[in-house]
C-alpha positions in Angstrom: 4.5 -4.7 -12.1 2.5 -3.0 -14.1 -1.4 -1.0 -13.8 -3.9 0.5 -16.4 -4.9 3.8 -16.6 -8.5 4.4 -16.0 -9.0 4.7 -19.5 -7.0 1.2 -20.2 -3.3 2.5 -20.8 -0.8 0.5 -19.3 1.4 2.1 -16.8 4.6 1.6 -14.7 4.4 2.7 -11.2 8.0 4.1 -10.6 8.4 3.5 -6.6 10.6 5.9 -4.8 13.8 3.8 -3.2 15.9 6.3 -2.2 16.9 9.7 -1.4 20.5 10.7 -1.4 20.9 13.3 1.9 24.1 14.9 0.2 22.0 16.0 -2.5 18.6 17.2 -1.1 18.3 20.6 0.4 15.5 20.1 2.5 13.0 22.0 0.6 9.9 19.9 1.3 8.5 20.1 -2.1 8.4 16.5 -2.4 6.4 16.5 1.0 3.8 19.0 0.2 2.9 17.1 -3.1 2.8 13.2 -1.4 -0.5 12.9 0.6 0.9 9.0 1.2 3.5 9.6 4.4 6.1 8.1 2.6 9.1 10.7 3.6 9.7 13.1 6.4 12.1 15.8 7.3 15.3 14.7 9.3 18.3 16.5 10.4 21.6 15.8 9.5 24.8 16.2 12.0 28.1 16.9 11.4 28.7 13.4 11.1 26.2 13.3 8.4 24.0 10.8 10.1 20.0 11.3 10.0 19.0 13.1 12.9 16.2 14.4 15.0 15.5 17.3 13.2 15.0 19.3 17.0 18.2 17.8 17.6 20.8 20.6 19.0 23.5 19.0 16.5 21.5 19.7 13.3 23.6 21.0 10.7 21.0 20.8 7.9 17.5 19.4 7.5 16.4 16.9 4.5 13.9 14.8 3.3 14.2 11.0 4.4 12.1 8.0 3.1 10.5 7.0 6.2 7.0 4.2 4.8 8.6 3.0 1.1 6.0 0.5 1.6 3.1 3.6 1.7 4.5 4.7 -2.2 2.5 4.3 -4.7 5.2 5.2 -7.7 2.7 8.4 -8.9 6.6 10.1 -9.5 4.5 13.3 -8.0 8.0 14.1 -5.7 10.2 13.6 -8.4 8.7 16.0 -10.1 8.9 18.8 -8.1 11.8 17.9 -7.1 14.4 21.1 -7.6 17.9 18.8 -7.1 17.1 15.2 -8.5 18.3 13.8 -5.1 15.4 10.5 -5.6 16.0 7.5 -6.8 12.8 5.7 -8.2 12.2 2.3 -9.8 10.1 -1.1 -9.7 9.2 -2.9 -6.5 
């Protein structure tokens, strides 16, 4: 897929996919800067399954893509992300 700038450049949304949980620290940068809903912070337990993040068994909190559907590839999180734990590409 690809769009036009308002002034008529072509551009290629670049969708977020993934985020790997061993990499991400949680930080919510990529949060604060995505006014779409797209991720949300989970817990991670021992097991290192996602996780209530009130959960008693949280080890760690991180960032989990929760509405991929609700991205709209603007690579704003990928940006300010600190660890490079996304994964982005074409729907």
């Amino acid at each position: 897929m690809e769009a036009l700038t308002r002034d008529g450049r072509a551009w290629t949304p670049a969708y977020l996919l993934a985020i790997d949980a061993a990499v991400c620290i949680g930080c919510g940068r990529c949060y604060k800067v995505c006014g779409r809903g797209v991720m949300t912070l989970m817990g991670v337990n021992e097991d290192h399954e996602l996780v209530d993040p009130d959960d008693d068994e949280v080890e760690r909190q991180v960032m989990a893509l929760v509405d991929g559907g609700a991205c709209i590839g603007c690579g704003a999180c990928a940006r300010v992300c600190p660890t490079n734990c996304q994964t982005h590409g074409q729907a």
